[in-house]
C-alpha positions as CSV (number, residue, x, y, z in Angstrom):
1,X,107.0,106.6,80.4
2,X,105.4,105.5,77.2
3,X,103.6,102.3,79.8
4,X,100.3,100.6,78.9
5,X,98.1,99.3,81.6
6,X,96.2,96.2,79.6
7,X,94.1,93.9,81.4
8,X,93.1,90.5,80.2
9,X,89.4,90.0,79.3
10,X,87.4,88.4,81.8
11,X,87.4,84.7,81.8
12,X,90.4,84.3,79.4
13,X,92.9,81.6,81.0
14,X,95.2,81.2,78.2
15,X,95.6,85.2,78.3
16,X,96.7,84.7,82.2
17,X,98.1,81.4,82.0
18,X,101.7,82.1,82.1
19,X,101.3,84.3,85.4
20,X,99.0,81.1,86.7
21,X,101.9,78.7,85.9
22,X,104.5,80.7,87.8
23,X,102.4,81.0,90.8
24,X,102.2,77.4,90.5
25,X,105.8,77.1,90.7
26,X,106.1,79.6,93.4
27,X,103.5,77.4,95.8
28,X,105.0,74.2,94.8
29,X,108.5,75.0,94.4
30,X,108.9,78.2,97.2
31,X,106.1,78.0,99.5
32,X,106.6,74.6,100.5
33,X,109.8,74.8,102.0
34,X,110.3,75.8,105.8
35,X,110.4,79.4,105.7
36,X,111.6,81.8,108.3
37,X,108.5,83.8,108.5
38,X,110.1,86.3,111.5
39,X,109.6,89.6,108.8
40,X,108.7,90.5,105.3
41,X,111.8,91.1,104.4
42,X,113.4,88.2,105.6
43,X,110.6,86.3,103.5
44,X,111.4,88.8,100.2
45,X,115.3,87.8,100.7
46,X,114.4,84.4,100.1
47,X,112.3,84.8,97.5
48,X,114.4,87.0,95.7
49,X,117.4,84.4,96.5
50,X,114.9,81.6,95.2
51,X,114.3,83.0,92.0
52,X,117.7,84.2,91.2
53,X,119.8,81.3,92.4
54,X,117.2,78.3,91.3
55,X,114.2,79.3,88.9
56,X,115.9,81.4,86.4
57,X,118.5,78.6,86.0
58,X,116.2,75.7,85.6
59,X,115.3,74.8,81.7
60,X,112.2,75.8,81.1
61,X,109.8,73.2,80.2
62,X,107.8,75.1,77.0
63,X,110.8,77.9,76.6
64,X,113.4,75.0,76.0
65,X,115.9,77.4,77.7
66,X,116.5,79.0,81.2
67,X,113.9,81.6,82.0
68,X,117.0,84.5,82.5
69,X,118.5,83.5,79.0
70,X,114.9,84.2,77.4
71,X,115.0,87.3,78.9
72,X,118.3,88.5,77.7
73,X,117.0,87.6,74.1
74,X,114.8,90.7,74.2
75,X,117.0,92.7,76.6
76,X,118.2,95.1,73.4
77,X,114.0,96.2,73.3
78,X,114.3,97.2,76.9
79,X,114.4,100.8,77.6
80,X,115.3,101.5,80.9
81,X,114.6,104.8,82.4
82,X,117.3,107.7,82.9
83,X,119.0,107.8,86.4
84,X,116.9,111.0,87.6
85,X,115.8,112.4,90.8
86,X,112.1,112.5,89.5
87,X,111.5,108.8,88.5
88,X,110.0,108.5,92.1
89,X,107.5,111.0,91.1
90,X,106.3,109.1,87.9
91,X,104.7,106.7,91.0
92,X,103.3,109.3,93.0
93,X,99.9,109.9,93.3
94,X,98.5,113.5,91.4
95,X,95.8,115.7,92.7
96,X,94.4,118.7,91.4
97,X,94.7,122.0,93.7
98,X,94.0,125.8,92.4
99,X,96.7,128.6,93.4
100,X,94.9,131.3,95.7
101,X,96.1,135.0,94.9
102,X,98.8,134.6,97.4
103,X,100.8,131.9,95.4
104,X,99.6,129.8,97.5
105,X,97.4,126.0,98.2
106,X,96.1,124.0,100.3
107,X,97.1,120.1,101.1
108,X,96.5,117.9,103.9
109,X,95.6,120.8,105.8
110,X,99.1,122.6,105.6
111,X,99.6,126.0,103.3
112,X,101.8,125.6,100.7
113,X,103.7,127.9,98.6
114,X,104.0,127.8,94.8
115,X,107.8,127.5,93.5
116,X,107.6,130.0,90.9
117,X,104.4,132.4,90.5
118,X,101.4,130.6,89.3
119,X,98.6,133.0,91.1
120,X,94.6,131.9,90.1
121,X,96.1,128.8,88.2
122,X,94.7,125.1,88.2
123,X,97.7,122.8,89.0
124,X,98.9,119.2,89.2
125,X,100.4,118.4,92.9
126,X,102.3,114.7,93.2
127,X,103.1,113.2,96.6
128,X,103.5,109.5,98.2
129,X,100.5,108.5,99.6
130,X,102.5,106.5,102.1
131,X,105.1,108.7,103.2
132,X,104.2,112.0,104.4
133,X,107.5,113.1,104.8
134,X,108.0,113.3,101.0
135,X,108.0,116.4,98.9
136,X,104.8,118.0,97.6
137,X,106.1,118.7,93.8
138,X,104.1,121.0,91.3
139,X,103.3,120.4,87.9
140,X,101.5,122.7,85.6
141,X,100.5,121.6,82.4
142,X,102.2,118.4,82.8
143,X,105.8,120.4,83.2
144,X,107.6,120.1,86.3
145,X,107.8,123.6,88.2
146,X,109.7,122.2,91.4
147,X,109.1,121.7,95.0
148,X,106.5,123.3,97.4
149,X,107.4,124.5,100.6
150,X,105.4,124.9,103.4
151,X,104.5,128.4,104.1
152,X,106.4,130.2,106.6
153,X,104.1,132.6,108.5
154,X,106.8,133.8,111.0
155,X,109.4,134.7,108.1
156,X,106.4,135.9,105.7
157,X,105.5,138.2,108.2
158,X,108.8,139.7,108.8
159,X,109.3,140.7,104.7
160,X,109.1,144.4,104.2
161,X,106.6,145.4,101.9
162,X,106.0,148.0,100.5
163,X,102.6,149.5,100.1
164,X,101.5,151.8,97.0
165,X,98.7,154.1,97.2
166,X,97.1,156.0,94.2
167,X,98.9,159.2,95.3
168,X,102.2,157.1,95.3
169,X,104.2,156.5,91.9
């Protein structure tokens, strides 16, 4: 994504302080209303409402201008990322796992296929930590191989294999 995590040096309130002033704003302008409190996102509806309908249309008092206006100064610098399926995955969490011989591995105590062969290999899993019901997805060496699937014992043990002995050709 080309992102920078920077955190402000410790102690440094003019490096925080236009954060601090928003909060401000938020506690003083938001928080002191009555609120319907009855769920989270009845509470982030309002907030979002808040900020959209009142504090980005109020002249800012150091900007000189509306806090939305500023932003569309610099909106030709924004690069927004392409509408794929795999932005979610940028936000998932990676974990290191090594491919048995059987093109397989081992997560959350499930076995896991490999989507293309990657036997004896070291290799980047990404799920959501929150939702176990997302999909285990395989990088290796930071490209994208696809999907793992949960290994099937019934079906696996139903392929015909063939076997091939020294005598054999």
């Amino acid at each position: 994504m080309g992102c920078l995590l920077l955190h402000t040096p410790v102690r440094d309130g003019a490096a925080k302080g236009k954060i601090e002033r928003f909060f401000r704003t938020v506690r003083m302008d938001f928080l002191s209303r009555s609120l319907d409190l009855s769920s989270l996102g009845t509470l982030n509806r309002a907030f979002n409402a808040w900020v959209e309908d009142e504090y980005n249309h109020k002249i800012h008092s150091s900007l000189g201008m509306k806090p939305i206006d500023r932003f569309a100064l610099d909106r030709a610098r924004i690069r927004y990322l392409p509408n794929i399926h795999a932005n979610d995955e940028i936000f998932y969490v990676e974990e290191t796992r090594t491919v048995l011989g059987t093109n397989t591995f081992s997560f959350r105590g499930t076995a896991y296929e490999a989507p293309v062969l990657l036997k004896d290999k070291k290799i980047q899993i990404r799920f959501d930590r929150k939702r176990a019901d997302t999909p285990v997805i395989v990088y290796y060496k930071n490209e994208r191989m696809g999907q793992a699937a949960p290994v099937d014992f019934i079906a696996n043990g139903r392929i015909k294999r063939t076997t091939h002995t020294e005598d054999q050709p």
